[in-house]
C-alpha positions as CSV (number, residue, x, y, z in Angstrom):
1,X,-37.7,-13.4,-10.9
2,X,-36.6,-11.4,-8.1
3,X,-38.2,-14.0,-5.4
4,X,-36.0,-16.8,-7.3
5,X,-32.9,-14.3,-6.8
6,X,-34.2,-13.3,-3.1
7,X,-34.0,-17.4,-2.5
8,X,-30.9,-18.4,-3.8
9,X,-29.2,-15.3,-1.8
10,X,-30.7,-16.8,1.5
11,X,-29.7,-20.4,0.4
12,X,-26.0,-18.9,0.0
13,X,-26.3,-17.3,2.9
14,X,-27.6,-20.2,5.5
15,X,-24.9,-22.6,3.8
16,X,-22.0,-20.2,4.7
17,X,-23.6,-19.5,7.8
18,X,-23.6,-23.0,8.7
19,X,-20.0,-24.1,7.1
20,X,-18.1,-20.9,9.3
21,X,-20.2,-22.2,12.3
22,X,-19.2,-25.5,12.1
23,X,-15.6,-24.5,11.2
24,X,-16.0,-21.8,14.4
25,X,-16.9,-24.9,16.7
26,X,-14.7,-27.6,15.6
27,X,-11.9,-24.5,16.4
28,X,-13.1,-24.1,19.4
29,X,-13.3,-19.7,18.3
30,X,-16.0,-19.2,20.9
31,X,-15.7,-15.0,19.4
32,X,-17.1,-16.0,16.7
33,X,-19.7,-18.0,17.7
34,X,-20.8,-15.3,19.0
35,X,-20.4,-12.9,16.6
36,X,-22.7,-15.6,14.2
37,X,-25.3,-15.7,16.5
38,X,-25.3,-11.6,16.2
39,X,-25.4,-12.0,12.5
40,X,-28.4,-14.7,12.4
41,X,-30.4,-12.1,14.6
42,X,-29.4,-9.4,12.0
43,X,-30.8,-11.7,9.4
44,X,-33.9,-12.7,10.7
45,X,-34.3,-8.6,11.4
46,X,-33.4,-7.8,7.6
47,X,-35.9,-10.5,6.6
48,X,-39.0,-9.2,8.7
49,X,-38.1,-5.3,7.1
50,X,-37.6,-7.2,3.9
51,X,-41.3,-8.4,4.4
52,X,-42.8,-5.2,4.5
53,X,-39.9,-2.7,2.4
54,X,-39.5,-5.5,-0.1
55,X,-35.6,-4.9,-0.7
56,X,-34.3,-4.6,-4.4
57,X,-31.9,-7.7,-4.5
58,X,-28.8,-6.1,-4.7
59,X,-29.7,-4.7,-1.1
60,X,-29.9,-8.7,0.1
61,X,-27.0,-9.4,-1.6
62,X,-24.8,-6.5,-0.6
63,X,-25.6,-7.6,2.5
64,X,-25.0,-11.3,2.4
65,X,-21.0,-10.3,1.0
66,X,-20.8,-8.3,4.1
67,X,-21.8,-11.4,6.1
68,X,-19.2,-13.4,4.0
69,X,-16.5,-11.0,4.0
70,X,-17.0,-10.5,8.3
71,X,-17.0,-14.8,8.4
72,X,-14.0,-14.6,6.6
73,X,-12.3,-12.4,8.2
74,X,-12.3,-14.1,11.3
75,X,-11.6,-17.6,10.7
76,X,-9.6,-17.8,7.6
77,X,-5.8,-17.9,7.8
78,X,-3.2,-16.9,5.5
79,X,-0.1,-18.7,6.4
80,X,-0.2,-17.7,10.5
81,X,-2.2,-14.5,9.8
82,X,-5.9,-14.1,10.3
83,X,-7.4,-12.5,7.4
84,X,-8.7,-9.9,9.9
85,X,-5.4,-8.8,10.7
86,X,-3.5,-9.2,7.4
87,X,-2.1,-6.1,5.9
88,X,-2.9,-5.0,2.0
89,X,-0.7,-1.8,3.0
90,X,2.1,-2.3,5.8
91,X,0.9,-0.9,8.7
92,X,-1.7,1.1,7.2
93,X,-4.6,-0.4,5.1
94,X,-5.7,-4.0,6.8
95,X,-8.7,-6.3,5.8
96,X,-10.1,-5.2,8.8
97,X,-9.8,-1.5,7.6
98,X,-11.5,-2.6,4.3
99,X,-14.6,-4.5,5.9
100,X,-15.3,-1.7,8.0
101,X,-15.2,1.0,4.9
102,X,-17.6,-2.2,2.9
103,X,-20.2,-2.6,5.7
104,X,-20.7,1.2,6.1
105,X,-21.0,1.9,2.7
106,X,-23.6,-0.9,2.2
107,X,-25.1,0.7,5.4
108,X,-25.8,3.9,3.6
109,X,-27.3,1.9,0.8
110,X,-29.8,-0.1,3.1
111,X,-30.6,3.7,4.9
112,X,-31.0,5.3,1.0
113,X,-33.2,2.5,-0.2
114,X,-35.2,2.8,3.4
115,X,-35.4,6.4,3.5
116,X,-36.0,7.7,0.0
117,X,-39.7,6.2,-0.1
118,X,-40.7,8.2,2.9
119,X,-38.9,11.5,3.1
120,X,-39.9,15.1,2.1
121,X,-38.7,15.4,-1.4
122,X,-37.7,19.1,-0.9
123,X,-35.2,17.9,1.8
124,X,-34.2,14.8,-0.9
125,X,-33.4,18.4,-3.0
126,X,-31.1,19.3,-0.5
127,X,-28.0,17.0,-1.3
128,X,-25.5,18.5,1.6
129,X,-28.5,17.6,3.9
130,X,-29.2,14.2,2.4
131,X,-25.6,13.4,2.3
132,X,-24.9,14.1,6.0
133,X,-28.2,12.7,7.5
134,X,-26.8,9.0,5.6
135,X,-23.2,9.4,6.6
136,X,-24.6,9.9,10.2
137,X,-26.9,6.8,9.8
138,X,-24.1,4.8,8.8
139,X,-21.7,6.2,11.7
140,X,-24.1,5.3,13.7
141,X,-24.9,1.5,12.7
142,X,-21.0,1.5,13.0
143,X,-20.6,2.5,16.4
144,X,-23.4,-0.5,17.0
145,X,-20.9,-2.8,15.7
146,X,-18.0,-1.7,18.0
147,X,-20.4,-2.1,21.0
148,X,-21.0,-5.2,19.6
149,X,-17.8,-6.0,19.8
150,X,-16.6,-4.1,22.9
151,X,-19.8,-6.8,24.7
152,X,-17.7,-9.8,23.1
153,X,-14.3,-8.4,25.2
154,X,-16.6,-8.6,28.3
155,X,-17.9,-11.7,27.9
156,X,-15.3,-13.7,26.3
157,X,-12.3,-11.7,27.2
158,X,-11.4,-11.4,23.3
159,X,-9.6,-8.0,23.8
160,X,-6.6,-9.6,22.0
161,X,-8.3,-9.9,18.7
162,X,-10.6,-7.2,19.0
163,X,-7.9,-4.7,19.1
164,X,-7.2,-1.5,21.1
165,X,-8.2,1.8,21.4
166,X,-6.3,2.4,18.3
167,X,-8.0,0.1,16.6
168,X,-11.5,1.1,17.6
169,X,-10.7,4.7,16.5
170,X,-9.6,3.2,12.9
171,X,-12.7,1.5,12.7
172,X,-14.8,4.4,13.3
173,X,-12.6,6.0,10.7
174,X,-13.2,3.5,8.5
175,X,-16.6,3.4,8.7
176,X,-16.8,7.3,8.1
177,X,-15.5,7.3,5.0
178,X,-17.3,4.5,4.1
179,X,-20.8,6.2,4.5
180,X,-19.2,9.3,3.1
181,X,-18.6,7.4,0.1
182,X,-21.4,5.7,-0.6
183,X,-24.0,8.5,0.6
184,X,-22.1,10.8,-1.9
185,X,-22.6,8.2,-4.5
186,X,-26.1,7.8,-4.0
187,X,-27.3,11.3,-3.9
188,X,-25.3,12.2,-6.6
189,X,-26.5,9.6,-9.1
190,X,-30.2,8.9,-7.2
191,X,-29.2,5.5,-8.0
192,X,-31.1,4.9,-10.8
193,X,-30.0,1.2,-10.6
194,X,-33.0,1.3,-7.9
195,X,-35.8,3.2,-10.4
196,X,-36.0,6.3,-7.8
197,X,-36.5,9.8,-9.6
């Protein structure tokens, strides 16, 4: 059952994959061309740890939404507003905002699900512990991201989407409470969704 689910997630995935590309090229958004070809490596990457960790399928498609959700972002359009920069709050809570607090959070849940298999059970006991060793994990995959991005404003000279300082401090936010969230969640609850004890 789950290898029916694992292949329809990848099918989903490859045919958004290849629609945003398209759309990416035909716009001439050579950003996010880029930014796909990052997110195919990070696919091909999830699928060789897949291979050996065998990821429950909400893992895969956690992570597949993200890949939607960061597609979207940048190349759909309300009215003359990228969805990246549209605001759910004025000038406080963007999509951008929201993304960033998504993709940590599903961060933590790729760490959990990577971590709990191998670690001391006596330090699992310690849920302070637990909780800031995941929050740190997914700080850290965040910061990846922004240097991700920060390599796109070199190479493309994108600084005008990308955003500022400002905005690189909000997405570190962002992603903080993010992996707060979710890390709390999961060591709270064990996840039981997953069969861990």
């Amino acid at each position: 059952m789950n290898d029916r689910i694992n292949k329809f997630i990848l099918y989903f995935t490859f045919f958004y994959v290849a629609a945003f590309s398209i759309n990416a090229l035909i716009r001439g958004n050579v950003e996010f061309i880029y930014y796909t070809a990052v997110m195919v490596l990070s696919i091909i990457i999830v699928l060789l740890i897949h291979k050996r960790f065998h990821f429950y399928p909400i893992i895969l498609l956690s992570l597949s939404l993200l890949g939607l959700l960061h597609l979207m972002g940048g190349n759909v359009y309300l009215g003359e507003i990228r969805l990246y920069d549209y605001y759910f709050i004025p000038y406080f809570f963007k999509y951008d905002n929201f993304v960033h607090m998504v993709g940590s959070g599903i961060m933590v849940m790729l760490a959990y699900e990577l971590i709990v298999p191998v670690v001391n059970h006596r330090f699992e006991q310690q849920q302070l512990y637990f909780v800031i060793l995941l929050v740190l994990i997914g700080m850290g995959l965040g910061a990846i991201n922004e240097l991700l991005e920060f390599l796109a404003v070199i190479l493309f000279d994108v600084g005008q989407w990308v955003g500022d300082y400002t905005n690189t401090l909000l997405d570190l936010t962002f992603n903080t409470i993010g992996s707060l969230a979710m890390a709390v969640m999961m060591v709270k609850t064990k996840l039981a969704l997953y069969g861990k004890s």
